[in-house]
C-alpha positions as a Markdown table, in Angstrom:
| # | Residue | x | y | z |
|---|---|---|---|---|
| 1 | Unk | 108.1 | -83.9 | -12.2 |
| 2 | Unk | 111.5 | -84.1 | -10.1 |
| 3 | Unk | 114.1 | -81.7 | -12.1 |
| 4 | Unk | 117.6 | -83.0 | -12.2 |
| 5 | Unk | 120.6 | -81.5 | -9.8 |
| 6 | Unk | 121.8 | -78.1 | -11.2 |
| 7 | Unk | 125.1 | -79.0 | -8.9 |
| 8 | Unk | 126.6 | -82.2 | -8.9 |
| 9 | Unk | 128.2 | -82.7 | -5.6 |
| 10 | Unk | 131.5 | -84.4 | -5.2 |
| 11 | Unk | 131.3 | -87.7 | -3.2 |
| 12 | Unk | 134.5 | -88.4 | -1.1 |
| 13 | Unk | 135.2 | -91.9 | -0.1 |
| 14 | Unk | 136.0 | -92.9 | 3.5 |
| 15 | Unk | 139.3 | -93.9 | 4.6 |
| 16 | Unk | 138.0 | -97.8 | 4.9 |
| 17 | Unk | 136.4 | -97.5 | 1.2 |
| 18 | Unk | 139.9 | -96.1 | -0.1 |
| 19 | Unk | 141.7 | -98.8 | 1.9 |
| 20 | Unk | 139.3 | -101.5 | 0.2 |
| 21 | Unk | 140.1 | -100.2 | -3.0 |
| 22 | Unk | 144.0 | -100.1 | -2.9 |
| 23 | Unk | 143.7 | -103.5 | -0.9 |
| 24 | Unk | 142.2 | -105.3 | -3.5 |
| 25 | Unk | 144.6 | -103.7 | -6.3 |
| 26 | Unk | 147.3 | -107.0 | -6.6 |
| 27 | Unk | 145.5 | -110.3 | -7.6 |
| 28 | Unk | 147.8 | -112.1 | -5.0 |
| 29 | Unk | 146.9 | -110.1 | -1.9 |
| 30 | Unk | 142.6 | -111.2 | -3.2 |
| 31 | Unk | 143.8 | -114.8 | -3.6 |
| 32 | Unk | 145.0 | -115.6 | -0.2 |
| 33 | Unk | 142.1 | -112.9 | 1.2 |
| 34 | Unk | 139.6 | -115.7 | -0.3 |
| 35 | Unk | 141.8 | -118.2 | 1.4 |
| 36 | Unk | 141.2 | -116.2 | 4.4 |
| 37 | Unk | 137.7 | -116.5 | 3.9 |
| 38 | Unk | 137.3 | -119.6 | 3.3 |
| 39 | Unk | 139.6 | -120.9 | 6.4 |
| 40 | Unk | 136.7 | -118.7 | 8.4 |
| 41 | Unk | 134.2 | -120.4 | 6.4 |
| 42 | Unk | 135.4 | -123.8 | 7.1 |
| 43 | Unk | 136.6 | -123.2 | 11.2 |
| 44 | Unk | 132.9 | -122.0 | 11.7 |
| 45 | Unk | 131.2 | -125.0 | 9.5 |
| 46 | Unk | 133.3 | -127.7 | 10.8 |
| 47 | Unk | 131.3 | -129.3 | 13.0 |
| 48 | Unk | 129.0 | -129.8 | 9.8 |
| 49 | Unk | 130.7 | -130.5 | 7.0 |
| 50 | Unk | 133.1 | -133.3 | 8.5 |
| 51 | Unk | 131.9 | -136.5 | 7.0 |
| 52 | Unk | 133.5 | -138.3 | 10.4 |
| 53 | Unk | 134.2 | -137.7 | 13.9 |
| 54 | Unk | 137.6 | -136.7 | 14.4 |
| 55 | Unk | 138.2 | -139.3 | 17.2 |
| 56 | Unk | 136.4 | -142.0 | 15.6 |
| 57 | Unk | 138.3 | -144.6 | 15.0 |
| 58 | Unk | 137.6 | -147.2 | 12.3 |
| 59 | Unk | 140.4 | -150.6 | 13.0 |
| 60 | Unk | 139.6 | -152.2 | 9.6 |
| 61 | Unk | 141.2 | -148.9 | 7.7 |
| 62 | Unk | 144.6 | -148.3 | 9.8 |
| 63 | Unk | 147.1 | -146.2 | 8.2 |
| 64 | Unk | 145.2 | -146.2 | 5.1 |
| 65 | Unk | 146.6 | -143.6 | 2.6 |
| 66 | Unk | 144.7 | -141.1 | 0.6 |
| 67 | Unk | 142.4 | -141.8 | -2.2 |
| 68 | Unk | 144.7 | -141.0 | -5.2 |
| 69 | Unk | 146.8 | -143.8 | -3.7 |
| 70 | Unk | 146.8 | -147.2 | -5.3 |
| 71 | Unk | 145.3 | -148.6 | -1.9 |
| 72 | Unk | 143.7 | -145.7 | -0.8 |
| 73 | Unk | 139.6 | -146.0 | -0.2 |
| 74 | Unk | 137.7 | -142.5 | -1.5 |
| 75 | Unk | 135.7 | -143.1 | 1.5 |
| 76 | Unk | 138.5 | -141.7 | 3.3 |
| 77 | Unk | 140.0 | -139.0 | 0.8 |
| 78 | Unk | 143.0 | -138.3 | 2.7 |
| 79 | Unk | 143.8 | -141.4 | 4.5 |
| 80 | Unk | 144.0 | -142.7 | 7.9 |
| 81 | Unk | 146.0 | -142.4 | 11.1 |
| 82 | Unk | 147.6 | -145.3 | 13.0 |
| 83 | Unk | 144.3 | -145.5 | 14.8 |
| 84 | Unk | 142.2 | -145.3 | 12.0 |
| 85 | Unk | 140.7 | -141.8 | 11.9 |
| 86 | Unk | 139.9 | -139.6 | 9.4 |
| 87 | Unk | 142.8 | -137.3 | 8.2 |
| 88 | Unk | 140.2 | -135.2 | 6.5 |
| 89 | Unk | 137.9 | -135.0 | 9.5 |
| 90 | Unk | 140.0 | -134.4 | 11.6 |
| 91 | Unk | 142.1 | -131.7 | 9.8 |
| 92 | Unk | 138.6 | -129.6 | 9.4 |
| 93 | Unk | 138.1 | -129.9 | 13.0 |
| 94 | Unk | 141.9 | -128.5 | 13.3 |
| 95 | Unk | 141.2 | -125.7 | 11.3 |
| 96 | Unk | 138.4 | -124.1 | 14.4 |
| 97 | Unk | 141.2 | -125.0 | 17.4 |
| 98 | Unk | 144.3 | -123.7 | 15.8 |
| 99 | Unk | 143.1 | -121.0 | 13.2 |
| 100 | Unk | 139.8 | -120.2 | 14.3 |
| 101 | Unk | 141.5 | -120.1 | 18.4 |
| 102 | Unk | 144.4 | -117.9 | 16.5 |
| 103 | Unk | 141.3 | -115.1 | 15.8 |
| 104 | Unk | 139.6 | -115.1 | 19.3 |
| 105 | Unk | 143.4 | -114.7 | 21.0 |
| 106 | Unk | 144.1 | -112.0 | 18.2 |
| 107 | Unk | 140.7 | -110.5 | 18.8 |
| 108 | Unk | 141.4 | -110.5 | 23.0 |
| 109 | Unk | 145.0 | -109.3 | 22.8 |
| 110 | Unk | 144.1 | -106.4 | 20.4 |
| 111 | Unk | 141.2 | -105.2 | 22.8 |
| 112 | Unk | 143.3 | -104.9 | 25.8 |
| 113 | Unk | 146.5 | -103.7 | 24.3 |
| 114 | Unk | 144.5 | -100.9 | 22.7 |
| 115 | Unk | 143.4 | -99.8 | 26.1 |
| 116 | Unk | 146.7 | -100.3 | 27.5 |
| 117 | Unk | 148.4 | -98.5 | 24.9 |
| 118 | Unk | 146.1 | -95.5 | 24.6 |
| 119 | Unk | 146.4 | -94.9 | 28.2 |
| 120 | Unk | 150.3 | -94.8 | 27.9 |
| 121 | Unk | 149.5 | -92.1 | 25.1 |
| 122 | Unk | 147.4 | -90.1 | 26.9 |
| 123 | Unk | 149.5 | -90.4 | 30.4 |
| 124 | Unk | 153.0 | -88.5 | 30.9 |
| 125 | Unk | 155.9 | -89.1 | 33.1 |
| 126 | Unk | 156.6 | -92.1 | 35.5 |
| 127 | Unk | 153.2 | -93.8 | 34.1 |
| 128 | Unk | 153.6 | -93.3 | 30.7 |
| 129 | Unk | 157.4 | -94.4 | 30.8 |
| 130 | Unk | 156.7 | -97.7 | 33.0 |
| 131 | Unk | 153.9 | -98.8 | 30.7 |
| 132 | Unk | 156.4 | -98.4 | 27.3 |
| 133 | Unk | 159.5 | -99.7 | 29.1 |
| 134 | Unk | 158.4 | -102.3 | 30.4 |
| 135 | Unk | 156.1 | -103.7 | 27.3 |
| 136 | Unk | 159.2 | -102.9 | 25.2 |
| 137 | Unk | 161.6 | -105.8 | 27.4 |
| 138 | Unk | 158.6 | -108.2 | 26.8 |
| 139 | Unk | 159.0 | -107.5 | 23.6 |
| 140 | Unk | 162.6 | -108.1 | 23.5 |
| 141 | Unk | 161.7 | -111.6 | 24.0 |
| 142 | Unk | 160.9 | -114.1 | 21.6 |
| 143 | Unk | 157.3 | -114.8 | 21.4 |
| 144 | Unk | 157.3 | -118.5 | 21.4 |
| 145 | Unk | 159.5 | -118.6 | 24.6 |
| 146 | Unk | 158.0 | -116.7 | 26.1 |
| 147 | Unk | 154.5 | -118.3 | 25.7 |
| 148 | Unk | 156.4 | -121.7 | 26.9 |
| 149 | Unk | 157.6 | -120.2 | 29.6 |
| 150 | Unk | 154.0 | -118.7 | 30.9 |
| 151 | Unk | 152.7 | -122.5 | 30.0 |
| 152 | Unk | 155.4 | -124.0 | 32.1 |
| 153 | Unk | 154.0 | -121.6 | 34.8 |
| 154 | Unk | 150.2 | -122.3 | 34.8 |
| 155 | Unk | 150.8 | -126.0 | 33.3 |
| 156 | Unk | 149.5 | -127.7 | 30.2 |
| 157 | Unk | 146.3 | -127.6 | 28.4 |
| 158 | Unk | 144.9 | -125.6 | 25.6 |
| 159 | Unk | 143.2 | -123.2 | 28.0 |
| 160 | Unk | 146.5 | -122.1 | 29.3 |
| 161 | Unk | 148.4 | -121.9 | 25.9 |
| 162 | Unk | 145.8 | -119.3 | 24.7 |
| 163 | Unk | 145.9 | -117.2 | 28.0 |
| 164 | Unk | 149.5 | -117.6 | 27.0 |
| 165 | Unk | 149.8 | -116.5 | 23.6 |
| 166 | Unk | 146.9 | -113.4 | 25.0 |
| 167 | Unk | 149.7 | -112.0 | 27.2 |
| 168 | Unk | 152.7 | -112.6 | 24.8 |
| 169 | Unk | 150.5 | -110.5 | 21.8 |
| 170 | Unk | 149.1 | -107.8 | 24.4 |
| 171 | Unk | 152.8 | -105.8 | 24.0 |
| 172 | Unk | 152.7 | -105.7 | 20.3 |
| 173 | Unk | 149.4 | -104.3 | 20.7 |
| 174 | Unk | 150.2 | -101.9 | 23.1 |
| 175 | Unk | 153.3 | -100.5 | 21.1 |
| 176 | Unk | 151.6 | -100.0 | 17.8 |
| 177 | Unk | 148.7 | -98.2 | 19.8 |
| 178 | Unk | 151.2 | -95.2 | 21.6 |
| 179 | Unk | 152.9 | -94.9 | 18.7 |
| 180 | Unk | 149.9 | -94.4 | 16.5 |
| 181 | Unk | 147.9 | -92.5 | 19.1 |
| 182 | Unk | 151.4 | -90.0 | 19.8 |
| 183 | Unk | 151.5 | -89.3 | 16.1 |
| 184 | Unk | 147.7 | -88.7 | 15.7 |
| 185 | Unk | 148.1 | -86.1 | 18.5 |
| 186 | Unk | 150.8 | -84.1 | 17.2 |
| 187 | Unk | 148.5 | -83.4 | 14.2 |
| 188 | Unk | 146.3 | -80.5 | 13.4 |
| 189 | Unk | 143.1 | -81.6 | 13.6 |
| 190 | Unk | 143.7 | -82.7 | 17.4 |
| 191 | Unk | 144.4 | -78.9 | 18.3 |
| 192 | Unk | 141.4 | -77.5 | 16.5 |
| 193 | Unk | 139.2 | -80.3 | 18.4 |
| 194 | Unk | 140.9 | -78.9 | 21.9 |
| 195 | Unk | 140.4 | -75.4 | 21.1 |
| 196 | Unk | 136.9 | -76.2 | 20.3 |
| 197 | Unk | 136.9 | -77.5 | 24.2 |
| 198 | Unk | 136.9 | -81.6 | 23.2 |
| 199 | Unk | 138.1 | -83.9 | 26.1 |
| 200 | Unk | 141.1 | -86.3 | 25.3 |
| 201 | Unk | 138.8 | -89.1 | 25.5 |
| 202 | Unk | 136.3 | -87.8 | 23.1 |
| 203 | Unk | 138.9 | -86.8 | 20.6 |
| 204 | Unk | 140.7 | -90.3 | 20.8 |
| 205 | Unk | 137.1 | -91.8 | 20.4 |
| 206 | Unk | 135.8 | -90.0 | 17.6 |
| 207 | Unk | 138.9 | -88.4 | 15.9 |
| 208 | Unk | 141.7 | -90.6 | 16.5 |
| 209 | Unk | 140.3 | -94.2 | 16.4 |
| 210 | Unk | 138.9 | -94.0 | 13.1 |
| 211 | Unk | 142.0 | -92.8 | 11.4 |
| 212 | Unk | 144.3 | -95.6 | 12.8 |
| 213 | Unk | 142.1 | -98.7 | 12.4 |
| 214 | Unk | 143.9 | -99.7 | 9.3 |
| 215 | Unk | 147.1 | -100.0 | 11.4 |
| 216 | Unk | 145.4 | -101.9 | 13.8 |
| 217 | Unk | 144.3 | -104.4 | 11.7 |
| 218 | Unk | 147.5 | -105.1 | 9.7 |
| 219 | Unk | 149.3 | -105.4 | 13.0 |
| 220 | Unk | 146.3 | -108.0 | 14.3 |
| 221 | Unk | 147.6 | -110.4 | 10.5 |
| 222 | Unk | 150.8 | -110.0 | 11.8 |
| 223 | Unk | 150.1 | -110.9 | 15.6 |
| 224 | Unk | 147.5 | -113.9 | 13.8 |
| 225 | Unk | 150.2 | -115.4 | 11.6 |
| 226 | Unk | 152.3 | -115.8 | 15.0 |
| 227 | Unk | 149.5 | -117.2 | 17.1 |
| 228 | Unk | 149.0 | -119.7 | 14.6 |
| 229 | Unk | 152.5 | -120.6 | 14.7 |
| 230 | Unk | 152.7 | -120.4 | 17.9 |
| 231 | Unk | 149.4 | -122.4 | 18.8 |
| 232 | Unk | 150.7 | -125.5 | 16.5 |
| 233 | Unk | 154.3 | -125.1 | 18.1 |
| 234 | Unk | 152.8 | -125.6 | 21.4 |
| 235 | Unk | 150.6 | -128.3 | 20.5 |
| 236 | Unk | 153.6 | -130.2 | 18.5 |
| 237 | Unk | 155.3 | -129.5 | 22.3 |
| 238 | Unk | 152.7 | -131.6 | 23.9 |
| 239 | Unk | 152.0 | -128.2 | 26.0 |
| 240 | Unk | 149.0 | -127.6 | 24.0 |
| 241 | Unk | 146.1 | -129.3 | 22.9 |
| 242 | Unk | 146.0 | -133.1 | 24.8 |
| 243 | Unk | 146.5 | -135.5 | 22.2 |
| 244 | Unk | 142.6 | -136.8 | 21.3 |
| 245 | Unk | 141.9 | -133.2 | 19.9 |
| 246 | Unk | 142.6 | -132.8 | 16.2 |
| 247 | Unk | 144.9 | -129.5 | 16.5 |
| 248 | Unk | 147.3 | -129.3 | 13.7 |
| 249 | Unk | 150.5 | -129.2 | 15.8 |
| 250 | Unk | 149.5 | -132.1 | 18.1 |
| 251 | Unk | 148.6 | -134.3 | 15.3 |
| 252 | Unk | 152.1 | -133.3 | 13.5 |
| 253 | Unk | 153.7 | -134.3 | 16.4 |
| 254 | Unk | 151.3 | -137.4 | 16.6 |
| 255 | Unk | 152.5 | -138.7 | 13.0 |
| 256 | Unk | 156.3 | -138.1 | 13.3 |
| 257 | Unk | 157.2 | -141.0 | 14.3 |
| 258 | Unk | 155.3 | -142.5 | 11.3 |
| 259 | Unk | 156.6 | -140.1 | 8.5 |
| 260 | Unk | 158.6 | -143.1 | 6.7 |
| 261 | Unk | 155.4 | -145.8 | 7.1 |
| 262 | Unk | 152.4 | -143.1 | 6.9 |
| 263 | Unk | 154.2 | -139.7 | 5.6 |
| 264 | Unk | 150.6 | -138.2 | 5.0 |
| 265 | Unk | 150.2 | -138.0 | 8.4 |
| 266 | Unk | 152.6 | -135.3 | 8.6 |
| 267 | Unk | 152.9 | -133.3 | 5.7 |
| 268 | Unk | 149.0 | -133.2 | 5.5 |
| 269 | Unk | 148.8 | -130.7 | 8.8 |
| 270 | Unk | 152.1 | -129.3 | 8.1 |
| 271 | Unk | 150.5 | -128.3 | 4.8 |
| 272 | Unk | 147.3 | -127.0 | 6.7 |
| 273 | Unk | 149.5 | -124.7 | 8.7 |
| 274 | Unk | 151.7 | -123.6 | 5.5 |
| 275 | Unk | 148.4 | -122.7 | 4.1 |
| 276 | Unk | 146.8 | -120.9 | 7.0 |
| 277 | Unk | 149.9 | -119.0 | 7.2 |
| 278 | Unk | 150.6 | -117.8 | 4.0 |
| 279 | Unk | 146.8 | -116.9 | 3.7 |
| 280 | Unk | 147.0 | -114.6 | 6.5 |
| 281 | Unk | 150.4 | -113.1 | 5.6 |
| 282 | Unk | 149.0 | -112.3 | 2.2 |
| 283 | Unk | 146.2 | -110.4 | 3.7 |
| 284 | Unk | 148.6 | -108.5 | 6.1 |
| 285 | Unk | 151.0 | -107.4 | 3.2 |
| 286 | Unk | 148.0 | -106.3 | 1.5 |
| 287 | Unk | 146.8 | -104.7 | 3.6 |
| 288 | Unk | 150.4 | -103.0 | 4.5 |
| 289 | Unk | 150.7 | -102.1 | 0.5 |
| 290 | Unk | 147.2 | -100.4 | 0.9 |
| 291 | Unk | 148.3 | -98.4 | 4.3 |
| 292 | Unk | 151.5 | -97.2 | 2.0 |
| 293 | Unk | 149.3 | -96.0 | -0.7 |
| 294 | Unk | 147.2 | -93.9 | 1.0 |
| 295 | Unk | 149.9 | -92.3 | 3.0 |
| 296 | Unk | 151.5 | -91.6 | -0.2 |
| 297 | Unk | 148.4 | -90.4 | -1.8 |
């Protein structure tokens, strides 16, 4: 017969368990994280769930509006564009080219500017100060302009507006990185892992990394909200996605000219976007509010 514990040991959470736990504190910061998910959910599905292509085009349903609408048809529930295809289709589609692209160039641009911007920590002198100079005078340029201008350079095309929007995040990156990496080395638990004869690397690998992925992540919602922005500014450009693709910022631009004839054809993807945005930015400030408590904590 097992005999129960004499000692009852105390179990400490990790730092990712304590950040889950203040994260999910305010209801409004779990509402737009299940928006979040489900944006996921519906940019990896979409090939699916779509009940049309999204460059079919159907000529006997032009311009047709949405299904609440007196002459709407529920077998299109949001309406039709001037060349007849499905607003709902084709907004699902949207949602894997401009938030589901946003992810993969958040994802890209985090991975290198960490690299960058732990070698900046870890070098000194004229190495350390070229790398933070100059990513700081990128930064002093506005992200958008400077993605147009890199698009101008290597031409138009979706491919090129996400290598774009790659190098325009990379600096952000890289600045949040030396920061974090400078202030984790100035800390105590560095110098006993020296004195114990642990190599920079190793330290930054198994000491410093895990205590400054929180900040990571809440600059990658930040660096994810502009991508978005920036992947539907692009696209509403024409610099971006070529017209037939269903990106939210080409088919904004796409429906324009028809806001006073067929006004669901814009404020439909401008909604998306609104949406995709504020989800995001939710999930950042939560996260930012968790980050706060624990470092008050």
């Amino acid at each position: 017969m097992a005999r129960d514990k004499i000692y009852l040991e105390e179990e400490f959470p990790t730092p990712l368990v304590q950040l889950w736990h203040n994260f999910k504190q305010p209801p409004v910061v779990m509402i737009g994280f299940c928006c979040f998910l489900f944006l996921i959910a519906l940019a990896v599905s979409a090939n699916i769930i779509t009940p049309y292509s999204s460059v079919e085009n159907h000529l006997d349903h032009l311009l047709l509006p949405p299904a609440w609408s007196d002459d709407g048809d529920v077998s299109f529930l949001l309406g039709t564009d001037n060349l007849g295809r499905d607003m709902l289709s084709r907004l699902i589609q949207g949602t894997s080219l401009t938030f589901g692209l946003s992810i993969i160039v958040v994802i890209a641009s985090l991975a290198v500017g960490v690299v960058i911007g732990s070698l900046s920590a870890l070098t000194t002198g004229i190495k350390s100060s070229f790398l933070n100079h100059f990513f700081d005078v990128i930064l002093s340029i506005p992200s958008l302009l400077l993605a147009i201008i890199i698009v101008a350079i290597l031409g138009p095309g979706l491919e090129n507006t996400l290598w774009a929007i790659i190098m325009v995040l990379i600096p952000q990156f890289v600045h949040v990185t030396r920061n974090a990496v400078k202030e984790e080395f100035a800390k105590d638990y560095v110098l006993a892992s020296r004195l114990d004869g642990a190599s920079s690397i190793r330290i930054l690998r198994y000491s410093i990394f895990p205590n400054i992925i929180e900040k990571l992540i809440s600059q990658a919602t930040l660096a994810q909200s502009a991508a978005i922005l920036d992947i539907a500014a692009l696209g509403f450009l024409g610099l971006g996605a070529p017209i037939p693709m269903p990106e939210w910022g080409a088919m904004l631009a796409n429906g324009i000219e028809l806001f006073y004839i067929a006004p669901w054809t814009v404020y439909l993807p401008g909604l998306a976007i609104l949406f995709s945005v504020i989800a995001t930015n939710l999930v950042g400030e939560g996260m930012r509010h968790a980050l706060k408590v624990r470092k008050e904590n």
